[in-house]
N, C-alpha and C positions, 0 to 999 in steps of 0.2 A: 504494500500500500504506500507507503515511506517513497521506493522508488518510483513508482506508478506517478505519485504525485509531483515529484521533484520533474521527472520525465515530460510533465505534461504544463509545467512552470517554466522550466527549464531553469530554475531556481535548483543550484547544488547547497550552496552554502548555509543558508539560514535553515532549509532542512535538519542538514547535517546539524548544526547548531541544535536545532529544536530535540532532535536525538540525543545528543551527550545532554543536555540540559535534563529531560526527562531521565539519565541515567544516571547522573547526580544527585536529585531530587529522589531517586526511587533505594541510591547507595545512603544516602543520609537516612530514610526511614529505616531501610533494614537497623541500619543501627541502633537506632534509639528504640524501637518500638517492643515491645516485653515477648508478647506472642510468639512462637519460633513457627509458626505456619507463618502470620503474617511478612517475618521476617522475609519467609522462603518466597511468598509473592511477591513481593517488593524485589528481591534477588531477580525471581523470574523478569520482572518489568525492565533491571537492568541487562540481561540479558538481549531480551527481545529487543531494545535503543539499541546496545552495541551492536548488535547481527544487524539493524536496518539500515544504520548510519555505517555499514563497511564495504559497498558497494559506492556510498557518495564518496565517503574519501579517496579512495580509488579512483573515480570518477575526475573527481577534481587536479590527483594529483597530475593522472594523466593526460589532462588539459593544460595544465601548466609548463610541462616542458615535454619536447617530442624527441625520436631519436635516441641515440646515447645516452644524450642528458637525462631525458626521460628514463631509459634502463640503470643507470646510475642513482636517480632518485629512488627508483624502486629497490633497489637492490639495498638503498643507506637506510629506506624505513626497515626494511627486512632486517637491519643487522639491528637497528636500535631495538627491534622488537624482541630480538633475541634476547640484548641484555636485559631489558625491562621482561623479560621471562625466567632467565636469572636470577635478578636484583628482587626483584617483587615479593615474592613467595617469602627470601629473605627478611625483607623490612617489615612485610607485616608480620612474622614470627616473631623479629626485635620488639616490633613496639608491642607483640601482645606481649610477649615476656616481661617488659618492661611496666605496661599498666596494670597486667593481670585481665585485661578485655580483647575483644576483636573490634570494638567498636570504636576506639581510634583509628584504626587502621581503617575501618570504613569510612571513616571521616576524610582521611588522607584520601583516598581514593576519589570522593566525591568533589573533594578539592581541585585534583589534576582533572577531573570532567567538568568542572566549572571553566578552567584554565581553559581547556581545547575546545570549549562550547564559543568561549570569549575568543579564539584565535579564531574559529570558521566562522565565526560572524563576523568577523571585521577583516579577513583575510579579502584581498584585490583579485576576484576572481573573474572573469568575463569568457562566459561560453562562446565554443565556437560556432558559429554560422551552423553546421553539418546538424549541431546536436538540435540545434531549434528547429531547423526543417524537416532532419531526417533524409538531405541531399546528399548525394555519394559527389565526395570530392574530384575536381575532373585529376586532379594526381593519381588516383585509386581508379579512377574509370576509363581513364584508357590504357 
């Protein structure tokens, strides 16, 4: 629905926005809320934003530079992903060792999806021609 909608906007960014924002919003309740079902729905909600919103990012990255550049970009989110797959797992075991909860650690997280909600809202993005018509480039057509 997410891409459906962006697709027919031709709006990446503020999508993508409205998803990390909704994923934030849904990692902060898990935190706080007493319920461990509720918790698990609120999880699920963030879930369901990450999964919608990773086809815009994608979208957009690969709007933003073509070619090499472009396969270099992918290639540097890939590597950061890796460490933030590393790193992660780590810090929130630190901080829950540290408070005795998980719910800082979800707090942290909701943080850095505020942060990346704030970066694709305000990020300079402008679609190309092809995405708004759905015209095959004459590069690509002959």
């Amino acid at each position: 629905m997410v891409s459906r909608s962006s697709d027919k906007t031709g709006d990446r960014k503020f999508h993508l926005a409205a998803v990390y924002l909704l994923a934030a919003v849904a990692m902060l309740g898990s935190a706080y809320v007493a319920s461990p079902v509720l918790a698990l729905v609120f999880l699920c909600i963030v879930g369901f934003s990450l999964n919608a919103g990773n086809p815009l990012f994608w979208s957009i990255n690969a709007s933003l530079l073509t070619g090499a550049a472009g396969a270099a970009s992918i290639a540097l989110v890939n590597t950061l992903a890796q460490f933030g797959g590393l790193i992660g797992p780590w810090c929130i075991g630190l901080i829950k060792d540290s408070t005795g909860s998980f719910s800082w650690a979800l707090v942290g997280i909701a943080g850095f999806l505020l942060v990346a909600s704030a970066i694709a809202a305000t990020m300079r993005v402008k679609p190309r021609e092809t995405e708004l018509t759905g015209a095959i480039p004459s590069s690509v057509a002959h």
